[in-house]
C-alpha positions as CSV (number, residue, x, y, z in Angstrom):
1,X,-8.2,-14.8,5.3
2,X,-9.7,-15.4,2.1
3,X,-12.1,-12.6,0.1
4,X,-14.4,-12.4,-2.1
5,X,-13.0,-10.6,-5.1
6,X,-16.0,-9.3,-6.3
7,X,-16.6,-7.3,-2.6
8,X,-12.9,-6.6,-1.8
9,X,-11.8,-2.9,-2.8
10,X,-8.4,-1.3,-2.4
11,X,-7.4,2.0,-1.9
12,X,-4.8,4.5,0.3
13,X,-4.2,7.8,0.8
14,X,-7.0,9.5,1.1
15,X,-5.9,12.6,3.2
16,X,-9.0,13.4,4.7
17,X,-9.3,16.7,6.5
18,X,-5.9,16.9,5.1
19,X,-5.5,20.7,3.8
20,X,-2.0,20.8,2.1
21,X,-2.6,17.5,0.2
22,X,-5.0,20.1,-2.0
23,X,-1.3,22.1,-2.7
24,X,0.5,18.6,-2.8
25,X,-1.5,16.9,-5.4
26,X,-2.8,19.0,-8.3
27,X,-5.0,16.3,-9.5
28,X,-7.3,16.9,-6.9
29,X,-8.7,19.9,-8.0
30,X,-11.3,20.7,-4.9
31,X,-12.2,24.7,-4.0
32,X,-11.6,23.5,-0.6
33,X,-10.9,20.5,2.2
34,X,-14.5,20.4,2.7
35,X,-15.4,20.4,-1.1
36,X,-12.6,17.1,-0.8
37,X,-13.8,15.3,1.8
38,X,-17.3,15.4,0.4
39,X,-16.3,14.0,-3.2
40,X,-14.1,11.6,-1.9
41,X,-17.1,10.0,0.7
42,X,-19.0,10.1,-2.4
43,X,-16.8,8.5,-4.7
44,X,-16.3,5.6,-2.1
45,X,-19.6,5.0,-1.5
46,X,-20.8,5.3,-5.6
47,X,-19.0,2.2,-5.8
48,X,-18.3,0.5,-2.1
49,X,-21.7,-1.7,-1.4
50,X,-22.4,-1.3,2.5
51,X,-21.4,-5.1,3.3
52,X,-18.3,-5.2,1.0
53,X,-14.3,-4.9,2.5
54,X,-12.2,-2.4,1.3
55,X,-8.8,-2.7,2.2
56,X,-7.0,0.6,2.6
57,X,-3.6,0.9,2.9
58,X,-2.7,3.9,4.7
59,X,-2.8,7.5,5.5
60,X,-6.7,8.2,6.2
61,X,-7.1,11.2,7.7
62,X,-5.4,14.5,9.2
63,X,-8.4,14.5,12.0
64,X,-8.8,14.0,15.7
65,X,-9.9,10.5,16.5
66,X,-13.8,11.9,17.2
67,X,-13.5,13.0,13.4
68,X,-12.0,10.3,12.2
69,X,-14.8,8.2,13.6
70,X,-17.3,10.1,11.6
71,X,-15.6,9.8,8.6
72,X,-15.3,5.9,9.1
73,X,-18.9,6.1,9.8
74,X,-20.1,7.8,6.6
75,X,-18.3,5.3,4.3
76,X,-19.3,1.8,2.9
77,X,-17.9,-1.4,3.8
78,X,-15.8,-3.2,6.7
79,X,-12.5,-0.7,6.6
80,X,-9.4,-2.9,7.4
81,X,-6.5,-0.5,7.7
82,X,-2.3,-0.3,7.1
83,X,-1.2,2.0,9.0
84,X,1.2,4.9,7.2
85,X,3.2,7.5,7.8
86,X,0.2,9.8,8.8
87,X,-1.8,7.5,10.6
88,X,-1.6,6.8,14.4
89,X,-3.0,3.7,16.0
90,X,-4.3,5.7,19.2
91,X,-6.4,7.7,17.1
92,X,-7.4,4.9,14.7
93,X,-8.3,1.7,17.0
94,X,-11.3,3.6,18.0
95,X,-12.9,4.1,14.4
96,X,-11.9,0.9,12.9
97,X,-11.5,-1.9,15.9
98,X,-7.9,-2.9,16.8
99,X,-8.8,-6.6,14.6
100,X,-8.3,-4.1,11.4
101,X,-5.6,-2.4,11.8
102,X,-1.8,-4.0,10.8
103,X,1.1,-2.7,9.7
104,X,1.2,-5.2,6.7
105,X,-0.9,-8.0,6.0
106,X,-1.3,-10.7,3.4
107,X,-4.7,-11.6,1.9
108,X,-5.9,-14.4,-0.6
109,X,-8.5,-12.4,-2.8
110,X,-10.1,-15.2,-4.7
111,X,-6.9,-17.3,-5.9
112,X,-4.7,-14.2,-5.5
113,X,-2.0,-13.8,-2.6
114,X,-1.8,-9.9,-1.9
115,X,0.6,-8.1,0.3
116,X,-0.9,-4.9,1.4
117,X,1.5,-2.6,2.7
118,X,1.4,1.4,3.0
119,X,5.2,1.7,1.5
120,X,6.3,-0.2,-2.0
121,X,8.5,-3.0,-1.1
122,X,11.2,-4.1,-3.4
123,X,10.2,-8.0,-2.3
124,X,7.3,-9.9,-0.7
125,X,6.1,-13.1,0.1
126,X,6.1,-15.5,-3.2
127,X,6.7,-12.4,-5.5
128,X,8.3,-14.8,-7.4
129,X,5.2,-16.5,-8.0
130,X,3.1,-14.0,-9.2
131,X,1.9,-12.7,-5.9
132,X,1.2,-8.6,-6.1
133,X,1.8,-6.2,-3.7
134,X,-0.6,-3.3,-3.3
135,X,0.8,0.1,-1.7
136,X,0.0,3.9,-1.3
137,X,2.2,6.2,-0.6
138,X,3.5,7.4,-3.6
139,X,0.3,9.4,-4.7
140,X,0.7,7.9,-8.1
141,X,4.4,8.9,-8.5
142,X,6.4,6.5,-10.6
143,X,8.2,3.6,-9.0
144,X,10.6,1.3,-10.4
145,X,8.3,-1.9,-11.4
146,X,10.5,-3.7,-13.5
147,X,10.5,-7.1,-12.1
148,X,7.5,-7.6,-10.0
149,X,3.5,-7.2,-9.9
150,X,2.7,-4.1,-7.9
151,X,0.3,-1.0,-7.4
152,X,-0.2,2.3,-6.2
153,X,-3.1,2.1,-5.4
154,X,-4.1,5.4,-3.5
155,X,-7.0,7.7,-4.3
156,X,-4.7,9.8,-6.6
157,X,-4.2,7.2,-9.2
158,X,-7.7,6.4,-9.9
159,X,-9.1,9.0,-12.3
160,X,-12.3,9.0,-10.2
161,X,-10.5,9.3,-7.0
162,X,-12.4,6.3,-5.3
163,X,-11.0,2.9,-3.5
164,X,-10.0,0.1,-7.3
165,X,-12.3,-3.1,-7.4
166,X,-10.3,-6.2,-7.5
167,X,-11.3,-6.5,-11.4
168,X,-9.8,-3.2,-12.1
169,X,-6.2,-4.2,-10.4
170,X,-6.6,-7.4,-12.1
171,X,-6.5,-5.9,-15.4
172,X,-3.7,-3.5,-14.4
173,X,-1.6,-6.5,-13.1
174,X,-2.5,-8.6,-16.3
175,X,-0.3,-6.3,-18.5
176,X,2.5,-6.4,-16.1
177,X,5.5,-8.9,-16.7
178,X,7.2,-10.3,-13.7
179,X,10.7,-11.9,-13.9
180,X,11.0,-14.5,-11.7
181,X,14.6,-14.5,-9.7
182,X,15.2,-17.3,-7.4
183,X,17.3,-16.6,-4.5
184,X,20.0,-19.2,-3.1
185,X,18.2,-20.8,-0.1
């Protein structure tokens, strides 16, 4: 699957309905889970065009699957979903289609090969090469990047807490070195 990078956004943990995330992450300063979920649909949608993809890699939502639905219904763009810790495909297929939901996957976004996966991965598929892998689960915490192209890419680590346009990670990656390390075959 090949997409356009100017329509393809990125993005992960976005807790909704998720009430200790509030305690977990101090950068999200919201009164309340409601005052969140309302800023972060907003965010998305300030920037996520209605017919764009966003590719979001894990841990949606603390909800029931009705309310879950809603909240895939009030944001932009076709959702096509990792699945993390926090996220069950039972109460997922329902909101997003069982064709968008994986536990990893590998796009080409423009010329770019992408691994999207909901946990940082120490390899990936032609890392080597230059290929990036995007994550979540981290909530912006550091992880040891010294060899290889990859991104946290969750709500947290945005400064406006919404999903990162492919230009925004491509600027991110273009300061990153990666050493490439052949392994015997």
């Amino acid at each position: 699957m090949t997409l356009d990078p100017e329509n393809t956004f990125f993005t992960a943990d976005t807790h909704l309905r998720h009430k200790n995330i509030l305690r977990y992450q101090p950068n999200r300063k919201y009164s309340d889970i409601n005052e969140m979920n309302e800023a972060l649909i907003r965010n998305w949608n300030s920037i996520v065009p209605e017919y764009a993809t966003v590719i979001h890699h894990g841990d949606f939502a603390f909800a029931s699957k009705t309310k879950i639905k809603e909240y895939r219904e009030r944001l932009n763009g076709r959702i096509i979903i990792t699945l993390g810790n926090h996220d069950h495909y039972s109460e997922l297929v329902d909101a997003f289609g069982r064709e968008n939901i994986f536990d990893s996957k590998v796009y080409r976004v423009g010329s770019q090969l992408i691994h999207s996966c909901h946990f940082p991965m120490a390899s990936w598929i032609d890392a080597e090469d230059g290929s990036w892998q995007l994550h979540g689960h981290y909530h912006g915490h550091k992880v040891d990047d010294t060899m290889y192209k990859r991104m946290d890419v969750g709500i947290d680590t945005h400064p406006e807490h919404r999903p990162y346009t492919f230009s925004e990670i491509q600027r991110f990656m273009s300061k990153r070195t990666h050493t490439p390390v052949r392994h015997p075959e």
